[in-house]
N, C-alpha and C positions, 0 to 999 in steps of 0.2 A: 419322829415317832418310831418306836421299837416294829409295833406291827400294826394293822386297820384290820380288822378280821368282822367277815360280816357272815351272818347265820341267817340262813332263810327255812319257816318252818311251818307247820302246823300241829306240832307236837310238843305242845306243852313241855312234857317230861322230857322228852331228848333235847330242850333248849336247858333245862335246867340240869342236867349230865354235862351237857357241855361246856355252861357257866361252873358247876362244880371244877372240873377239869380246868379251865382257864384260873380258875381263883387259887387254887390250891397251889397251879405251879408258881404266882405271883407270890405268894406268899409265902413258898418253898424260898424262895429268892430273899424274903424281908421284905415285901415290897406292900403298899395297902392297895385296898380296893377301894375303887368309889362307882358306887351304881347310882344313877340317874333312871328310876325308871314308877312304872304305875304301881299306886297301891295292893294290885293284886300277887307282883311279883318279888314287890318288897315283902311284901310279907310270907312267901313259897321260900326268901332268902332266909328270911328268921327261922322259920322251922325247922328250916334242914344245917344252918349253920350260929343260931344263937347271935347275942348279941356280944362282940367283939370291938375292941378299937383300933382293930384294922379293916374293918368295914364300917364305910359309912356311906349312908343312905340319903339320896335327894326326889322330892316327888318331880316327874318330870313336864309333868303340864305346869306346877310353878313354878319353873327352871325352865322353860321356853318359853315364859311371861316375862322375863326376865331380859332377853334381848330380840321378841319378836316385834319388828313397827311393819304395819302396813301389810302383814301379811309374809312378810321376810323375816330371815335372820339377821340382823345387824353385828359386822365384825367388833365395832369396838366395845359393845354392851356385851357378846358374846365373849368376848378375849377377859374384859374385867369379871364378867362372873365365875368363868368353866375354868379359863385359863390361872384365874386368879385361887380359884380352888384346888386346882390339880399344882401351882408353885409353893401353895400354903402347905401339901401334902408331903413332894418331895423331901421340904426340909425336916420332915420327922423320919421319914422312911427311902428306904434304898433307892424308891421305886415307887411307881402308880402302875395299877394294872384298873381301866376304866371297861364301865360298862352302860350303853345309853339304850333307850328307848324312845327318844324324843322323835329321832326320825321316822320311827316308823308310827308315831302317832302324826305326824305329819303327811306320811304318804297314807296313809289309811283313811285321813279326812280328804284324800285328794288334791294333798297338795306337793306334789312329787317334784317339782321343780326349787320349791323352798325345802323340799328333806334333801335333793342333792345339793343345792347353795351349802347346809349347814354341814354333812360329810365333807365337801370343800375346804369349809372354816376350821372343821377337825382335822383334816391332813395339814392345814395351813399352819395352826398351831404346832400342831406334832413337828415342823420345822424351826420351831421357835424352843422347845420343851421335849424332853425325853419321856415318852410314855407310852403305853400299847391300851388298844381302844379293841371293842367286841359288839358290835351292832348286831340287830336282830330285826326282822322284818318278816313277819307274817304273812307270807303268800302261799298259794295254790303253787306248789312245785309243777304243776302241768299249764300252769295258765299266766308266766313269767316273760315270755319272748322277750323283746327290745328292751322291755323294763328291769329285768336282770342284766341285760348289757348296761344296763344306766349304773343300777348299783353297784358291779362288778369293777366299772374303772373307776372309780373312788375307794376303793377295798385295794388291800394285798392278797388277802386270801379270802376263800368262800367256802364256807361248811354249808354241802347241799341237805335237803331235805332226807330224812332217815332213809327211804326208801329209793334213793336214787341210784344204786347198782338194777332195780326192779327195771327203772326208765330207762336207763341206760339199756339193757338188754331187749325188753318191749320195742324201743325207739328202734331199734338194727335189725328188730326181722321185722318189721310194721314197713322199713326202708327196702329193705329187700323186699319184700312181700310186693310191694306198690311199684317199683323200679327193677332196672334187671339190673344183675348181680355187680357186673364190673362197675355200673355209674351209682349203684349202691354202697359200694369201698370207699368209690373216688369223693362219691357226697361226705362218707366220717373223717376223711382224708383232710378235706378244704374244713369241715365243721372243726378238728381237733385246732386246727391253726389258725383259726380266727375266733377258739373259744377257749383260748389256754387257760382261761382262769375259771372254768367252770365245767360243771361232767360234762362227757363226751353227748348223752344225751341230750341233753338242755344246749348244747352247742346244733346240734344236728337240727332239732327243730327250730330253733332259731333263722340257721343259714335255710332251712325251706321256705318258714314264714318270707324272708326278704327276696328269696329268688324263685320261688315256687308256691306260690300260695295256695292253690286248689289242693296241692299233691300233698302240703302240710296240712289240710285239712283234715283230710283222708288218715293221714299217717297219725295224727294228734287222737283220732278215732278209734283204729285200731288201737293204739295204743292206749288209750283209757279203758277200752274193756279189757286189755289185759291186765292191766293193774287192778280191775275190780274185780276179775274173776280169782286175781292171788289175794286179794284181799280175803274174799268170801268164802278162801280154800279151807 
């Protein structure tokens, strides 16, 4: 796999900026697109880019019907659907630049152990097949702890939430505010190194949640009225 790129949002618009982005350069390249995702966004794709034969579109609740048993994803029904779509693809074009939805309709009905299984099955392919993948998952940028480490090591990279230079800053004086200054550094210090694949904020509360829990309490608090008082500015 070229690349696993996973986006976590609750912004509509800046998911579809950043798909714009991601599509255009596949296609800069020669390469098609194949989106797997819900009727609401297939159709946000038509509007803003027409209908093209180098995008094609799969709905993605019948395309996890496809190789869900029992509540799981299954490798070999998975491999002969997705896998079988994406080698039908290559042989027209340079390239696949893919885009799913399916996992995060799985983590949103609470099934977060079968959406990390099938990210598994999509790195697993991507070892089989040349191609770059672009996940999205709708979550509360302030209410991610442990559950973004999950998604995070199945990813190569992570496009945070629009507003996360806001959390990141928020999160270092909420840290200092609560703490004194030197075990305030040393805390972004340990968060940057055990969060390299995601901002420094979302790193810092995390390493609290796991070794400090009252103090991330606290710190999650201040730091959501500041982000609502920049909101309401």
């Amino acid at each position: 796999m070229n690349d696993h790129i996973v986006h976590v949002h609750r912004d509509r618009e800046f998911l579809l900026e950043s798909l714009e982005e991601y599509f255009r350069a596949g296609w800069a390249r020669g390469e098609a697109v194949i989106v797997i995702a819900r009727p609401a966004l297939r159709e946000a794709l038509v509007e803003r880019f027409g209908v093209r034969d180098d995008l094609r579109m799969l709905d993605a609740a019948d395309t996890l019907a496809r190789f869900m048993r029992d509540g799981l994803p299954q490798w070999s029904a998975f491999h002969s659907a997705v896998g079988g779509l994406i080698a039908e693809t290559r042989c027209r074009y340079a390239g696949v630049c893919a885009y799913g939805e399916m996992v995060d309709i799985l983590w949103q009905a609470g099934e977060q152990d079968a959406a990390i299984r099938l990210e598994e099955f999509w790195n697993e392919l991507g070892r089989l097949q040349t191609f770059s993948l672009f996940c999205a998952y709708g979550l509360d940028s302030l209410e991610q702890g442990a559950a973004l480490e999950r998604i995070c090591k199945v990813h190569t990279r992570f496009i945070p939430a629009r507003d996360h230079s806001i959390i990141d800053r928020a999160v270092a004086d909420a840290s200092e505010e609560m703490l004194e200054q030197p075990l305030s550094r040393m805390l972004q210090e340990l968060a940057a190194r055990h969060g390299a694949d995601m901002p420094i904020g979302h790193a810092t509360l995390l390493w609290l949640e796991r070794n400090m829990p009252r103090t991330a309490e606290r710190v999650l608090a201040r730091v959501r009225e500041t982000v609502a008082a920049k909101a309401a500015a």
